[in-house]
N, C-alpha and C positions, 0 to 999 in steps of 0.2 A: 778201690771202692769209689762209686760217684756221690757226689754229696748230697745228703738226704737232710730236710727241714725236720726241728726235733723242736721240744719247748720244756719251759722252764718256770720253774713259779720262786718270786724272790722279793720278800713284806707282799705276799698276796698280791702280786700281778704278774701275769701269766707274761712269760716273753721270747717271743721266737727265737729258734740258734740252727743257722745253718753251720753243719758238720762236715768236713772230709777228714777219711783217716789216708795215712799218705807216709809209707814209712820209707821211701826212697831215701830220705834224709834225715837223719834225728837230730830236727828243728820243729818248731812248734809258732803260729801266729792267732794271733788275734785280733778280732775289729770289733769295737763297742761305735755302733752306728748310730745317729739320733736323726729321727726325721722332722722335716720341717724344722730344721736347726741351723742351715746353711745362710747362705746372702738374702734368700729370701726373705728371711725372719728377723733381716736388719731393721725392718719399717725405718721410722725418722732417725733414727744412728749409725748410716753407709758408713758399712765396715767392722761394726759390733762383731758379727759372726766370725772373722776371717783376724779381727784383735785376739779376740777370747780365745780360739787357739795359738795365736802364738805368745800368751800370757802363758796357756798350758805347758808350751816348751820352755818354761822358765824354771821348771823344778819345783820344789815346796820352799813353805816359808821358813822350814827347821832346817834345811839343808843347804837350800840359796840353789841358784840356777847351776853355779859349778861345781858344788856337791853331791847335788843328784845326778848331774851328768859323770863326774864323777864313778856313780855307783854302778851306773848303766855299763861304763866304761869296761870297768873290772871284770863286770862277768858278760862280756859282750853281747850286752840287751838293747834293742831299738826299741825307742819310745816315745811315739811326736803323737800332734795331735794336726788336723785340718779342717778345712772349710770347704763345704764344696758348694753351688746352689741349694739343692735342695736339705743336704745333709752336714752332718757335723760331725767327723770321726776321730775316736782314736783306739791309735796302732800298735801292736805291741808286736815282737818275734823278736826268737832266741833259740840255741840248742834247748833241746829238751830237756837235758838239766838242769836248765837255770831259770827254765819259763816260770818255775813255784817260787824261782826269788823275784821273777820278772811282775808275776799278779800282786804280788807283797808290794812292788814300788809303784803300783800303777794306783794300789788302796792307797799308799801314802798320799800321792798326788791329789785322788779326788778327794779325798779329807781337807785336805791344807796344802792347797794349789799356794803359790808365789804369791799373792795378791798383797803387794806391798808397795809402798810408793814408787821404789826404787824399779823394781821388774817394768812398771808399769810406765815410769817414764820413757826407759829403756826401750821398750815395745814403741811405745809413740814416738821416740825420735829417730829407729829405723824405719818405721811404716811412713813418716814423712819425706825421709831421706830418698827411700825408694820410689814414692811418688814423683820428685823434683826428678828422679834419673829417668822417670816415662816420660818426662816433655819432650824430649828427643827421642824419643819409639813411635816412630809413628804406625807402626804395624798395629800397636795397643789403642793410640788416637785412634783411628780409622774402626776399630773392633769395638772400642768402647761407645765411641758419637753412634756409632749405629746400635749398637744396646739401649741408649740411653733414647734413641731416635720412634724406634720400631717399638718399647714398651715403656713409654711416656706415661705416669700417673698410674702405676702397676708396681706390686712388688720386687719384680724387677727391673725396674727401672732406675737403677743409681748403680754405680761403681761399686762392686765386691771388697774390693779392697780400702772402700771409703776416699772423700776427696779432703783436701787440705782445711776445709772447714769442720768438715765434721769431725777428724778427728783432733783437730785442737779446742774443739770442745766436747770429746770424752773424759770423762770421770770413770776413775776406778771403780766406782759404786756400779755404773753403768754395765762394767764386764762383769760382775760379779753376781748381779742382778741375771743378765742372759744365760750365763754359767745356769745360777739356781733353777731358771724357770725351762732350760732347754735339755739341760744335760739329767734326766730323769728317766724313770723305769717305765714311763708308759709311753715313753716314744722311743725306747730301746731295741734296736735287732744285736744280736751278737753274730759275729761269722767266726768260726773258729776251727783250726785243722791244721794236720801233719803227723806227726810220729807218736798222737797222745791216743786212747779209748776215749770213746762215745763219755762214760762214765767222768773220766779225766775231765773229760772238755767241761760237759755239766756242771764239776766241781768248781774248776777254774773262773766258770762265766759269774758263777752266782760269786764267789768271794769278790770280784771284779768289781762286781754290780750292789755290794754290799753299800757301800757307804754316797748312795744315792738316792733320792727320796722320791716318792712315788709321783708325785708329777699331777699335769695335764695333758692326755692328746691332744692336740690341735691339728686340722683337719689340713690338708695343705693344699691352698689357692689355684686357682685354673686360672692361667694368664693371660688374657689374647694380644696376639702381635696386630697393629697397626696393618689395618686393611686398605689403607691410603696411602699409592705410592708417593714417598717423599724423598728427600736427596737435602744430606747436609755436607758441604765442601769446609777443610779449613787449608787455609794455607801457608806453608813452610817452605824452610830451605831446603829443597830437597830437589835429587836430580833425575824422582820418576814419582808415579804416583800408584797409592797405595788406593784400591777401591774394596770395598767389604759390600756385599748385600746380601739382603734377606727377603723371603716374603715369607706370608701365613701356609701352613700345610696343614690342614684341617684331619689331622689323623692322632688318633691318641694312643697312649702307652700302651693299652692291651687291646686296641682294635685288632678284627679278626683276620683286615687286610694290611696288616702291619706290614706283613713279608712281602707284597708287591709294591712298598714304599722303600725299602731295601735295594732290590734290586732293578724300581726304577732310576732309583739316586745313583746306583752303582753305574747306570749306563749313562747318565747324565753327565757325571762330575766329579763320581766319590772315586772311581776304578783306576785312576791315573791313567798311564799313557794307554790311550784305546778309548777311552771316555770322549764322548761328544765336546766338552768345553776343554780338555787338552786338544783334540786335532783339531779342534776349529779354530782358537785363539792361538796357541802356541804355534803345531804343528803345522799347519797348511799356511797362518798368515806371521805367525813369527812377532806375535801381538804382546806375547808376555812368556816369561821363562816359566810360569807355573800358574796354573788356574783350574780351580777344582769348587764342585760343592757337592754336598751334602745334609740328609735328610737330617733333623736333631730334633729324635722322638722323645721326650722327657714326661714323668706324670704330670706336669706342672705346665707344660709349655711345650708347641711342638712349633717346628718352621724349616723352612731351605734355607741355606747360610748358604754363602761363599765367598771370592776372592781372587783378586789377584793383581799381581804389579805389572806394572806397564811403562815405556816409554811417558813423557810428558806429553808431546804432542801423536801420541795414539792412545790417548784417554779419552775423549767423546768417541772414537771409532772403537773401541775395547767395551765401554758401555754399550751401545748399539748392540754389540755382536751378540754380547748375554741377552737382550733382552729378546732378540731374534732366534737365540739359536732355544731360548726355552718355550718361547711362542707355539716355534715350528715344532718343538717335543710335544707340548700339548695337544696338538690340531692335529699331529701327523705318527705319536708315536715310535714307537723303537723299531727294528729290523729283525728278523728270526734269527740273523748272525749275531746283532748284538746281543740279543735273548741265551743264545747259546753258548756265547764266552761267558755271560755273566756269570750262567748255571756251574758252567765251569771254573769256576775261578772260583764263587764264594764256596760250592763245596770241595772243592783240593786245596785249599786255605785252610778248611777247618779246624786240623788238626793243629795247626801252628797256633789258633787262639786258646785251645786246652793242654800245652805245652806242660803248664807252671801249676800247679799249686794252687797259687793267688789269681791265676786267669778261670781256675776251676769253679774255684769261691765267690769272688765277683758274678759272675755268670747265672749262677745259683741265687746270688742273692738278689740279682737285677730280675729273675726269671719273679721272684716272691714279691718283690717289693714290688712290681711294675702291674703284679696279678695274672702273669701270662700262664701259668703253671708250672709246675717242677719238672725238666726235661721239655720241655718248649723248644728249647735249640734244638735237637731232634724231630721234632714236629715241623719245624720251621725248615729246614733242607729238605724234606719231604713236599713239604707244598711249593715249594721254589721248584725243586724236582721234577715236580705236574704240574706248573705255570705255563700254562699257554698263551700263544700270541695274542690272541682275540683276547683275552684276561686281564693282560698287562696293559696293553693299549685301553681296554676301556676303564680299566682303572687311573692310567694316566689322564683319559681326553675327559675324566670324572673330577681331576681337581685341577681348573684352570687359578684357582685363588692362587699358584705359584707362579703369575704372570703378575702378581699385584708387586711388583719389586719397591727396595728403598736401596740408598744408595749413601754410604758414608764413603768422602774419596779425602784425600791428603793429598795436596800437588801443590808445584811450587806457586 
């Protein structure tokens, strides 16, 4: 079966549940999704969102973090929770038989989550600990000074995981406050599927979603990236350097030319070896072991990222070459070969991204959540399919704003 968007009504709010039945295995998953819950919805407390789930891996307060794990143990149940930008999930999957003791410990938790001194210290002295081992990553430096660069005074603009300030001044009250006001039924999707009935799932989602209170939508933010190329260096002991860049890609989640943003990127940067910035950096001049970019279409925020490391002194020649070789894409376009590998590749690929289960349900629910429609991915290798050159190219030479580059680099 392919998975089909179904709803749900639970204290009188209605709430979407995408479904697959999937009896390949008798196992059983679930995802309680919250929008606009993610980093975004940090405002002044970087790192609130990305705390508050791993307070949620701490168990309850009747249990303690190693009694609930514990219990999970026993009847080999997964159950974490995460952060993502825009979203805030949690996970659940087990055999089929134990998924009804798995929704029983998932009520426990949201009832009487850990929120106790002790979890909460506990939380704050690894998420610090972790931050002091990123001062030496500079792959994270480089990734982050350009987040922080390109959306300056925007909600995304700070550190997901918070910096050393902020969170030595979180208060427990703090996570428990974003808990109450994010983790609610009106900004609930469920994705649920495997070896259970439609009917199953329905029952499963609502006990799940029982001990949650109705909430507020809140509406989630259009971010714009920094339309002014900028460039921030830091420097370190290091024996190559690390460059990151972005610009604006003026295309949004359910734009109708989404698919020719796909498989411009694909020829750009995103396809690996055959890709314009593997043969041109790497390949032909031997510039950097790996260099790629890609389109990153979100509801929230869209832009060209990329990357890549380099010798120290073939770092201003490694810039240049990006800035040249995306120039020349814009003004001049792809090739009917590179058009025709692409066609090639993302559709005999296709099958490997609907392998799993969990690649079926994501997909589904990216199609709901983003508003492309249900079965879009099939829509979408159709119109790539009938992509013409003349198409692609003027959809290309239509968004030069991917020449507005910025530049976060690490070098010695």
């Amino acid at each position: 079966m392919s998975a089909t968007i179904e709803h749900l009504e639970v204290n009188g709010v209605k709430i979407p549940l995408i479904y697959e039945k999937d009896s390949t295995l008798p196992i059983a998953s679930m995802q309680l999704i919250f929008q606009n819950s993610g980093s975004i919805a940090d405002k002044e407390r970087a790192g609130i969102s990305s705390f508050s789930a791993s307070i949620l891996n701490e168990g309850t307060k009747k249990s303690g973090a190693v009694g609930f794990a514990q219990k999970l143990e026993e009847n080999a149940i997964s159950l974490s929770s995460h952060s993502g930008t825009e979203t805030f999930v949690i996970e659940l999957e087990s055999l089929k038989e134990q998924f009804e003791n798995g929704v029983a410990l998932l009520q426990e938790l949201l009832k009487d989550p850990n929120f106790t001194k002790e979890s909460f210290e506990k939380v704050k002295l690894l998420k610090l600990s972790r931050l002091k081992q990123k001062e030496n990553d500079f792959d994270y430096i480089a990734s982050l000074n350009l987040k922080l660069l390109v959306y300056k005074d925007t909600p995304l603009g700070h550190p997901s995981r918070g910096t050393k300030e902020s969170l030595e001044k979180m208060k427990l009250k703090d996570v428990e406050d974003f808990v109450s006001k994010h983790l609610t039924l009106k900004r609930a999707i469920v994705v649920i599927g495997g070896d259970i009935t439609l009917k199953e799932a329905k029952k499963f989602a609502k006990e799940s979603l029982s001990p949650l209170s109705k909430g507020e939508f809140e509406k989630l933010p259009v971010v714009k990236h920094l339309e002014k190329p900028s460039q921030i260096v830091v420097k370190k002991d290091t024996k190559q350097s690390y460059i990151y860049f972005s610009a604006p890609l003026f295309v949004k989640a359910d734009d109708k030319e989404r698919y020719k943003a796909k498989v411009a990127a694909f020829i750009l940067g995103a396809g690996g070896f055959g890709s314009r910035m593997m043969e041109e950096i790497r390949v032909k001049r031997g510039l950097a072991y790996s260099a790629y970019s890609r389109a990153n279409i979100a509801k929230s925020h869209s832009s060209l990222k990329g990357y890549l490391q380099t010798k120290l002194e073939s770092q201003d020649e490694a810039i240049k070459l990006v800035k040249e070789l995306i120039s020349d894409f814009v003004k001049n376009g792809v090739t009917q070969k590179e058009l025709d590998q692409a066609k090639k590749f993302i559709s005999g690929s296709e099958p490997l991204r609907n392998e799993m289960l969990s690649q079926r349900l994501n997909r589904t629910f990216m199609e709901y959540y983003q508003n492309l429609g249900l079965s879009y991915h099939k829509k979408e290798l159709e119109l790539i399919e009938n992509l013409s050159l003349k198409d692609l190219n003027d959809f290309i030479k239509s968004h030069d704003e991917i020449n507005l580059l910025s530049f976060s680099i690490v070098t010695k």
